[in-house]
C-alpha positions in Angstrom: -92.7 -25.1 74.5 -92.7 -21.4 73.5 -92.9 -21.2 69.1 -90.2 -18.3 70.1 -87.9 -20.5 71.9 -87.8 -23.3 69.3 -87.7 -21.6 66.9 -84.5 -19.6 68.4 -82.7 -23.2 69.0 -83.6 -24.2 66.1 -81.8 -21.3 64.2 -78.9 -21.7 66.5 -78.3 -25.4 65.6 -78.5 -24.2 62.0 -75.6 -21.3 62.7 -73.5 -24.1 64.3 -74.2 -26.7 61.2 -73.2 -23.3 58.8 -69.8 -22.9 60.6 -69.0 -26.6 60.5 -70.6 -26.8 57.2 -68.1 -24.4 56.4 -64.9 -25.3 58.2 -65.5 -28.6 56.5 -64.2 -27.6 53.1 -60.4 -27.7 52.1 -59.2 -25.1 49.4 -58.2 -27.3 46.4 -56.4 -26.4 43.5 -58.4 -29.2 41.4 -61.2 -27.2 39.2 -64.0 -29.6 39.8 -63.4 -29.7 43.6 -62.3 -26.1 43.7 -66.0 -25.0 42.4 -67.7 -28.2 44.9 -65.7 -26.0 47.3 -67.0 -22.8 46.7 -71.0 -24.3 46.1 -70.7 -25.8 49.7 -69.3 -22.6 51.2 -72.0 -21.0 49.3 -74.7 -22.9 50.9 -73.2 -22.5 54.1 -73.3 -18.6 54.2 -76.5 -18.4 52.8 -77.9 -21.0 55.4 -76.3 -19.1 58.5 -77.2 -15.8 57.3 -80.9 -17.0 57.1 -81.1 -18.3 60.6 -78.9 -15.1 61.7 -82.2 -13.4 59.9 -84.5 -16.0 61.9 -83.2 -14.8 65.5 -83.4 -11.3 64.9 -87.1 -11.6 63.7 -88.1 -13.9 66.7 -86.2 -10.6 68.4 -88.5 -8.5 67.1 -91.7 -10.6 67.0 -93.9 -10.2 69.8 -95.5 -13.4 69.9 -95.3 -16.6 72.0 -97.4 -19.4 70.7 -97.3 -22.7 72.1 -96.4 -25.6 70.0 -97.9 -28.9 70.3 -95.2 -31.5 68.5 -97.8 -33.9 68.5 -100.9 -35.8 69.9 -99.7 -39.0 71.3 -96.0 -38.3 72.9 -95.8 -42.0 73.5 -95.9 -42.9 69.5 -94.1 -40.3 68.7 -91.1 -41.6 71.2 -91.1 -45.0 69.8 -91.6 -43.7 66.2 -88.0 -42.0 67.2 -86.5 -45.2 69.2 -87.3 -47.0 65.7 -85.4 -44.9 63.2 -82.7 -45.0 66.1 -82.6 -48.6 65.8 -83.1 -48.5 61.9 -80.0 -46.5 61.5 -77.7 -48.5 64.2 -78.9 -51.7 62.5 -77.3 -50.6 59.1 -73.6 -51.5 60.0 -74.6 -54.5 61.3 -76.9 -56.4 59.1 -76.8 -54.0 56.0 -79.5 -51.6 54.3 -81.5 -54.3 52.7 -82.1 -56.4 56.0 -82.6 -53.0 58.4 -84.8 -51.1 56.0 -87.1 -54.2 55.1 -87.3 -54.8 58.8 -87.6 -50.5 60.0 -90.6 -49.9 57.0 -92.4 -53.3 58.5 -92.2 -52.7 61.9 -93.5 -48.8 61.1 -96.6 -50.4 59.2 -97.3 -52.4 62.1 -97.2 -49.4 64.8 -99.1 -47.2 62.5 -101.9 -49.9 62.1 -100.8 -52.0 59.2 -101.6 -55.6 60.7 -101.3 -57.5 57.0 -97.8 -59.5 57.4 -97.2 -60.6 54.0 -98.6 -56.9 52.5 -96.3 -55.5 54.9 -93.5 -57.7 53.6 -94.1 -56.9 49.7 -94.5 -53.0 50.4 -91.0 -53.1 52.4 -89.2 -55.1 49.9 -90.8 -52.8 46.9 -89.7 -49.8 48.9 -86.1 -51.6 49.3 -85.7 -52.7 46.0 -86.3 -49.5 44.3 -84.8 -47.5 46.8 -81.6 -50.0 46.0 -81.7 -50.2 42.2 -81.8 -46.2 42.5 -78.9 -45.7 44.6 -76.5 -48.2 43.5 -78.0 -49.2 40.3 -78.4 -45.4 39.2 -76.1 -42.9 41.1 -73.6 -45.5 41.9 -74.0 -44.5 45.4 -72.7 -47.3 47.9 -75.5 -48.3 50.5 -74.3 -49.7 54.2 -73.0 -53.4 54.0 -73.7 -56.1 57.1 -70.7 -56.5 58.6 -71.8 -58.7 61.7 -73.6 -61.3 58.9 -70.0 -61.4 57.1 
């Protein structure tokens, strides 16, 4: 694929995620969510108007390299089946279970064969990745529903 031609998608997708980025903010007349307002709309000018500059430089630009997105097109596709699975799995058996499960399964693809180091690293990962979100920022992570 042409670096041109990717590169033009690619700043078209990110025009289309500016307008919706957009169009997804409500005028408030609450202060705090007034100025969350205006920061989002912010950020979604800026990032249109810098992929509107994007296409009119691969306009100008004369040249048409080829890109290579990777080596083996085989991992790569089942590297991309996994996180599809990873994320589908979260609202059925939670983020614990799916992302214990996703990093072990990725260690074993990418040539980590020890089980129980596997199992340590990925419950580490989850653990800290847990106490930070919920712990921390208070951010709710995906529950199981299928397990309750």
């Amino acid at each position: 694929m042409g670096e041109r031609y990717l590169q033009g998608i690619v700043s078209l997708g990110l025009i289309v995620l500016a307008v919706l980025l957009y169009r997804s903010t409500a005028p408030s007349a609450d202060a705090a969510t007034f100025t969350t307002d205006v920061y989002v709309k912010f950020l979604a000018i800026a990032l249109g108007v810098s992929a509107a500059f994007e296409i009119i430089k691969n306009f100008i630009s004369s040249s048409n390299n080829h890109i290579e997105f990777t080596k083996h097109p085989k991992a790569f596709t089942l590297l991309i089946l996994l996180l599809i699975a990873y994320v589908w799995s979260m609202d059925y058996i939670g983020f614990n279970i799916s992302t214990v499960l996703f990093l072990m399964a990725t260690m074993y693809f990418m040539g980590y064969r020890s089980l129980w180091k596997s199992l340590l690293i990925a419950g580490g990962v989850t653990l800290f990745v847990y106490v930070l979100f919920v712990k921390v920022f208070v951010i709710l992570l995906p529950e199981a529903s299928l397990l309750m």
